[in-house]
N, CA and C of each residue as an Amber inpcrd file, in Angstrom:
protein
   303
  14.9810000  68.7840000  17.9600000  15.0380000  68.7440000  19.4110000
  14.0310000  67.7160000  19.8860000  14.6060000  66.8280000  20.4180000
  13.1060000  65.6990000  21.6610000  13.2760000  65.8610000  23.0910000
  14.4640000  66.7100000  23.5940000  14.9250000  66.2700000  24.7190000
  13.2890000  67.4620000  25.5670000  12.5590000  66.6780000  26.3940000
  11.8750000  67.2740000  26.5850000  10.2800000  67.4050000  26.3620000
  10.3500000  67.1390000  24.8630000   9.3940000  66.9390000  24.2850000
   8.4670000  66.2910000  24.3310000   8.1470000  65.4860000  25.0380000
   6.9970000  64.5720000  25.0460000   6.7360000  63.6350000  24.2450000
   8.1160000  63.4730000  23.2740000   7.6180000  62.9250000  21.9040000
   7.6950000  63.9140000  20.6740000   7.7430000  64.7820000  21.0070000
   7.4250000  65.6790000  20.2510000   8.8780000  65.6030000  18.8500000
   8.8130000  65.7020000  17.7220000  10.4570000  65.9390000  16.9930000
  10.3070000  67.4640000  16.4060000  11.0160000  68.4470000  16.8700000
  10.2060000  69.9280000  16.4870000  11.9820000  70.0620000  15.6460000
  11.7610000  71.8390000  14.8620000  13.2960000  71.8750000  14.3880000
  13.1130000  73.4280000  15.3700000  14.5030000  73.3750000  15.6100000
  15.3930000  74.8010000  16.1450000  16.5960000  75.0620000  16.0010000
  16.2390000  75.8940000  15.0340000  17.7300000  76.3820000  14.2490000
  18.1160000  77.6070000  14.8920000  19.1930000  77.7130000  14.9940000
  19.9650000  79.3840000  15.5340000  19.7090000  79.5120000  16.9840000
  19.2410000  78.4390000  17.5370000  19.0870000  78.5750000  19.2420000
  17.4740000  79.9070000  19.5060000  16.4170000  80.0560000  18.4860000
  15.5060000  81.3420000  19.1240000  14.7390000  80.7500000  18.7040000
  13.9660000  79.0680000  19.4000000  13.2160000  78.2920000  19.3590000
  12.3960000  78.2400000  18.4200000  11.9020000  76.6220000  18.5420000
  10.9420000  76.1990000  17.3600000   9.5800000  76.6480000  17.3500000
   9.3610000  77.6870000  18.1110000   8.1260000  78.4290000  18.0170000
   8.3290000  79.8100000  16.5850000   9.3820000  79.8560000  16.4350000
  10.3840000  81.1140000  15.5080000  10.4160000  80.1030000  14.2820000
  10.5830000  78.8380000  13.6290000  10.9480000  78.3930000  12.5400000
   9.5240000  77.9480000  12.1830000   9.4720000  78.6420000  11.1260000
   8.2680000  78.4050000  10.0760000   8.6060000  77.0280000   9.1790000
   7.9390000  75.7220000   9.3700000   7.6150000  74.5700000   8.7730000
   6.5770000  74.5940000   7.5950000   7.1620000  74.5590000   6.4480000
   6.0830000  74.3900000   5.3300000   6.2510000  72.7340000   4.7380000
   5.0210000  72.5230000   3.9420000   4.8570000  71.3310000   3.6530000
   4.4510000  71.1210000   1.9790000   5.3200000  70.7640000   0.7600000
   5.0750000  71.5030000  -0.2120000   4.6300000  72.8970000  -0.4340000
   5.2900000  73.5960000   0.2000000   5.1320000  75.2650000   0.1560000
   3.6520000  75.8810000   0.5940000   3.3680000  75.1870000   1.3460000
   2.2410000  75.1830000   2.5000000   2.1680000  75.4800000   4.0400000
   1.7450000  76.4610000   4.4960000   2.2650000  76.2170000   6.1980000
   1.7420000  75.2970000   7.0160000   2.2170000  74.4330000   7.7730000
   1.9510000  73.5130000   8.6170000   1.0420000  73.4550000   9.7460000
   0.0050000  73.0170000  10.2180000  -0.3770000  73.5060000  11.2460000
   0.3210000  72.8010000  12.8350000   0.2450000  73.8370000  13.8070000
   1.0880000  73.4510000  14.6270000  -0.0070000  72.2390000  15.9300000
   0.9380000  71.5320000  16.5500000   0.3400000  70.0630000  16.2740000
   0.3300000  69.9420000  18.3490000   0.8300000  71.0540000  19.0860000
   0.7990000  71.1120000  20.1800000  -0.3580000  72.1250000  20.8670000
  -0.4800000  72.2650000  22.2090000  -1.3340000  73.2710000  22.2830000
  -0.6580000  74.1090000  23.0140000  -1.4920000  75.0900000  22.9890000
  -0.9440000  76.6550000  24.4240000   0.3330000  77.3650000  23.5190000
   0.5060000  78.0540000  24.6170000   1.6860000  78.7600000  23.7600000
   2.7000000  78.4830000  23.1200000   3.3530000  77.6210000  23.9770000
   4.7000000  76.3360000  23.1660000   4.3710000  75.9320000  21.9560000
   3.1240000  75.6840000  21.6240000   2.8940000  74.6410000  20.3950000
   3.7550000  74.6530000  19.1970000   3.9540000  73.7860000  18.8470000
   5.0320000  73.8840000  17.7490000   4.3700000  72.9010000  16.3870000
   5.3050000  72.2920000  15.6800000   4.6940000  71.0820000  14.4270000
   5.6650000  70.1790000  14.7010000   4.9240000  69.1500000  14.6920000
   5.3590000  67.9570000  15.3050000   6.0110000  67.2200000  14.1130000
   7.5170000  66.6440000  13.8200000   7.5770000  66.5330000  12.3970000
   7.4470000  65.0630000  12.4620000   6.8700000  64.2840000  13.4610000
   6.9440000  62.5510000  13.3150000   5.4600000  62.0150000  12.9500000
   4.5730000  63.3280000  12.9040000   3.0990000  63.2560000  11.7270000
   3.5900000  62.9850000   9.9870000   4.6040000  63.7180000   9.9150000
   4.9370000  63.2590000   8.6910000   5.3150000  61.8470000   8.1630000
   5.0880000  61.0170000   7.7050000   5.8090000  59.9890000   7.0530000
   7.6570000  59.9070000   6.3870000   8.5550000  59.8650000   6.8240000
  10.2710000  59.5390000   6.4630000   9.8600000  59.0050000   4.8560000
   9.3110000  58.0370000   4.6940000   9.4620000  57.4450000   3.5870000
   8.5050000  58.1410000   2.3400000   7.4660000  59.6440000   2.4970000
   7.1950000  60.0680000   1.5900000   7.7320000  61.8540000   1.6860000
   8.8590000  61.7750000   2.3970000   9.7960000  62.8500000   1.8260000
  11.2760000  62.8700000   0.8690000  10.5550000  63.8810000  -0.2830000
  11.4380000  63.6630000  -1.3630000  12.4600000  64.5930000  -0.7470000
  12.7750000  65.6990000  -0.5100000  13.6010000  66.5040000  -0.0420000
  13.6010000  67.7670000   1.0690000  14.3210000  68.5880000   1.4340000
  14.1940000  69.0560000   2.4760000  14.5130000  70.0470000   2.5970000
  14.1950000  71.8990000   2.2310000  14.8010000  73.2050000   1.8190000
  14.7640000  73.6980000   2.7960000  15.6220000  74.5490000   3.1310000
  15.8530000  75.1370000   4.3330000  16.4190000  77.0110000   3.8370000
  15.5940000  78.0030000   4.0180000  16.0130000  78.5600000   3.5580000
  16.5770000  79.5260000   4.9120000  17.5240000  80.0190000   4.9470000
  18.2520000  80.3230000   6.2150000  18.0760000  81.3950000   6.6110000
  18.4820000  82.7200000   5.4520000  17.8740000  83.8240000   6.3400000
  16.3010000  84.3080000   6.7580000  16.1460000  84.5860000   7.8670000
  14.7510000  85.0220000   8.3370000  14.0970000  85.7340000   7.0060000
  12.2540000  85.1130000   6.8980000  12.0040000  85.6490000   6.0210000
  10.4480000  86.0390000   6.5800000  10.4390000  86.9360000   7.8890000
   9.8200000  87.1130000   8.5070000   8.7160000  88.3970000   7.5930000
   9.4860000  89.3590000   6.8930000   8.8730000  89.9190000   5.8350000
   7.8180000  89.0200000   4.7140000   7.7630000  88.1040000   4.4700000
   6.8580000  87.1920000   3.7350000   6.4820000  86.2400000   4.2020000
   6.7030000  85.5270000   5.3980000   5.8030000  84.4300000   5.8960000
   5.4280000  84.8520000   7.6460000   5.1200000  86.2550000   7.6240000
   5.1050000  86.9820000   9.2930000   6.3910000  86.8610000  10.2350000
   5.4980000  86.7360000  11.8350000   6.8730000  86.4160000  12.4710000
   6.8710000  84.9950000  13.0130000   6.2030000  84.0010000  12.4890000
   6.4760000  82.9020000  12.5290000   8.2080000  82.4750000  11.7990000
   8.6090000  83.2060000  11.0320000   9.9740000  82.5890000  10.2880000
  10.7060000  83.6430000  10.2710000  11.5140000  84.0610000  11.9090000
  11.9940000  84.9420000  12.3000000  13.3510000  84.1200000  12.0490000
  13.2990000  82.8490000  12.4210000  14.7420000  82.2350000  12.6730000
  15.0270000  81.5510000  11.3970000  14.2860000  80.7220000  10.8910000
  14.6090000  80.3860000   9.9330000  12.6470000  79.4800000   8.9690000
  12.9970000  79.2610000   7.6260000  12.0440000  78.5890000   7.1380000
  12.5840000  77.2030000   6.7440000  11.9450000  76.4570000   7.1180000
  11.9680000  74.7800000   6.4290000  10.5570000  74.6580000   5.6920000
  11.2520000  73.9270000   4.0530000  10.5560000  73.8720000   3.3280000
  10.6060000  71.9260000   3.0010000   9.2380000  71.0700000   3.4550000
   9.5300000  70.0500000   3.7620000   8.4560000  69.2530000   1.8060000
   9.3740000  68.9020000   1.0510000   8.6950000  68.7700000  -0.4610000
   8.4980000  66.6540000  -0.0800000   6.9560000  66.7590000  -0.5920000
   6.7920000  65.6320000  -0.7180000   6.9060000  64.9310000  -1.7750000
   6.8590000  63.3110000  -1.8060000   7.3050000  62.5680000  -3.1180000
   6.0370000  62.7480000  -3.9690000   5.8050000  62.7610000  -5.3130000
   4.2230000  62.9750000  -5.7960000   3.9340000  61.6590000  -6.0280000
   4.5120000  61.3250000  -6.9790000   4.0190000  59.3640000  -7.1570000
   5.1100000  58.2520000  -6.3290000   3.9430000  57.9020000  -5.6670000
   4.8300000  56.6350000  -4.5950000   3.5990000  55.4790000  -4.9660000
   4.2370000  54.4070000  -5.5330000   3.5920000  52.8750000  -5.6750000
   4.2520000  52.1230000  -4.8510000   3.3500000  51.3930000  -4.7750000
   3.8220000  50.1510000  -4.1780000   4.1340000  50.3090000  -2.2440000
   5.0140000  49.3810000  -1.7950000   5.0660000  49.1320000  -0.3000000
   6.6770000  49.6520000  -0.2590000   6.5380000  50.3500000   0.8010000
   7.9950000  50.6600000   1.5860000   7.7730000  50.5000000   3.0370000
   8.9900000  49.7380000   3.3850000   8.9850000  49.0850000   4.8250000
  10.4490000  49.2370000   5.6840000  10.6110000  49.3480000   6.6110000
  11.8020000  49.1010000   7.3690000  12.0100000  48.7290000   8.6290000
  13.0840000  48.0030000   9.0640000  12.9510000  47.6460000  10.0900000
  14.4360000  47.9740000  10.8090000  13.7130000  47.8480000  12.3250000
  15.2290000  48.3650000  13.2220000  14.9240000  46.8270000  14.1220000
  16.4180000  46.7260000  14.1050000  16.1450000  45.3170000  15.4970000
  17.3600000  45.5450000  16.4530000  17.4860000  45.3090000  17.1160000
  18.9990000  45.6880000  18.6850000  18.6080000  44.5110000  19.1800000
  19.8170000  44.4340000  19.8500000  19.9650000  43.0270000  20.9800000
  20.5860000  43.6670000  22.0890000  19.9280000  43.3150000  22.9820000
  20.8050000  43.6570000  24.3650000  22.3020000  42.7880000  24.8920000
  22.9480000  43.6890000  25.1220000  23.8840000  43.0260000  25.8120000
  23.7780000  42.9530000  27.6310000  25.0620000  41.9670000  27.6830000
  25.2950000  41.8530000  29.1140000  25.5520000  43.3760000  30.2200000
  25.2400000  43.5710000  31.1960000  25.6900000  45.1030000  31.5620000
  25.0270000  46.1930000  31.3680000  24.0990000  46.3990000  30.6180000
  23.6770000  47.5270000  30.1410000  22.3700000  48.5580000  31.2640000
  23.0820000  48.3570000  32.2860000  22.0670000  48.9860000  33.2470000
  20.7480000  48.3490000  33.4370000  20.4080000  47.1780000  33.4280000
  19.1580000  46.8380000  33.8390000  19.7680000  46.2450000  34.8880000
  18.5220000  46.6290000  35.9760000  18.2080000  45.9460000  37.0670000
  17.9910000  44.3180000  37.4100000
């Protein structure tokens, strides 16, 4: 979800907000990266290019990780050995029309 967010890239699965989905980080809990009650984990602290994969385990497992992972758990596994440079780039061109003033 960003719509809203401030920036923020949070996950919400099953519609019973990202305050309910427990974010782990190599099987670690995340700390949450907003303040006040909303606060959630911000997932654009993470680096794209040093995630190896992405577990999601679906049913609530609110019995073993509290009631933080009422809705669901994401389990976010990092790469262990990364050498060298990884880079990418985005480029767009505007066209004619496109709502500017």
């Amino acid at each position: 979800i960003n719509k809203g967010a401030g920036g923020n890239a949070r996950i919400d699965l099953r519609g019973l907000g990202a305050q309910r989905t427990l974010v782990l980080v190599n099987g670690r809990r995340m700390i949450n990266s907003g303040t006040g009650a909303a606060s959630t984990v911000d997932l654009n602290t993470i680096p794209v290019s040093m995630i190896k994969s992405v577990e999601v385990l679906k049913d609530g497992a609110s019995a073993v990780y509290a009631t933080d992972a009422v809705a669901v758990v994401v389990n976010i596994i990092l790469k262990d050995n990364f050498e060298g440079l990884d880079m990418s780039l985005i480029s767009a061109i505007r066209g004619e029309g496109d709502a500017v003033a």
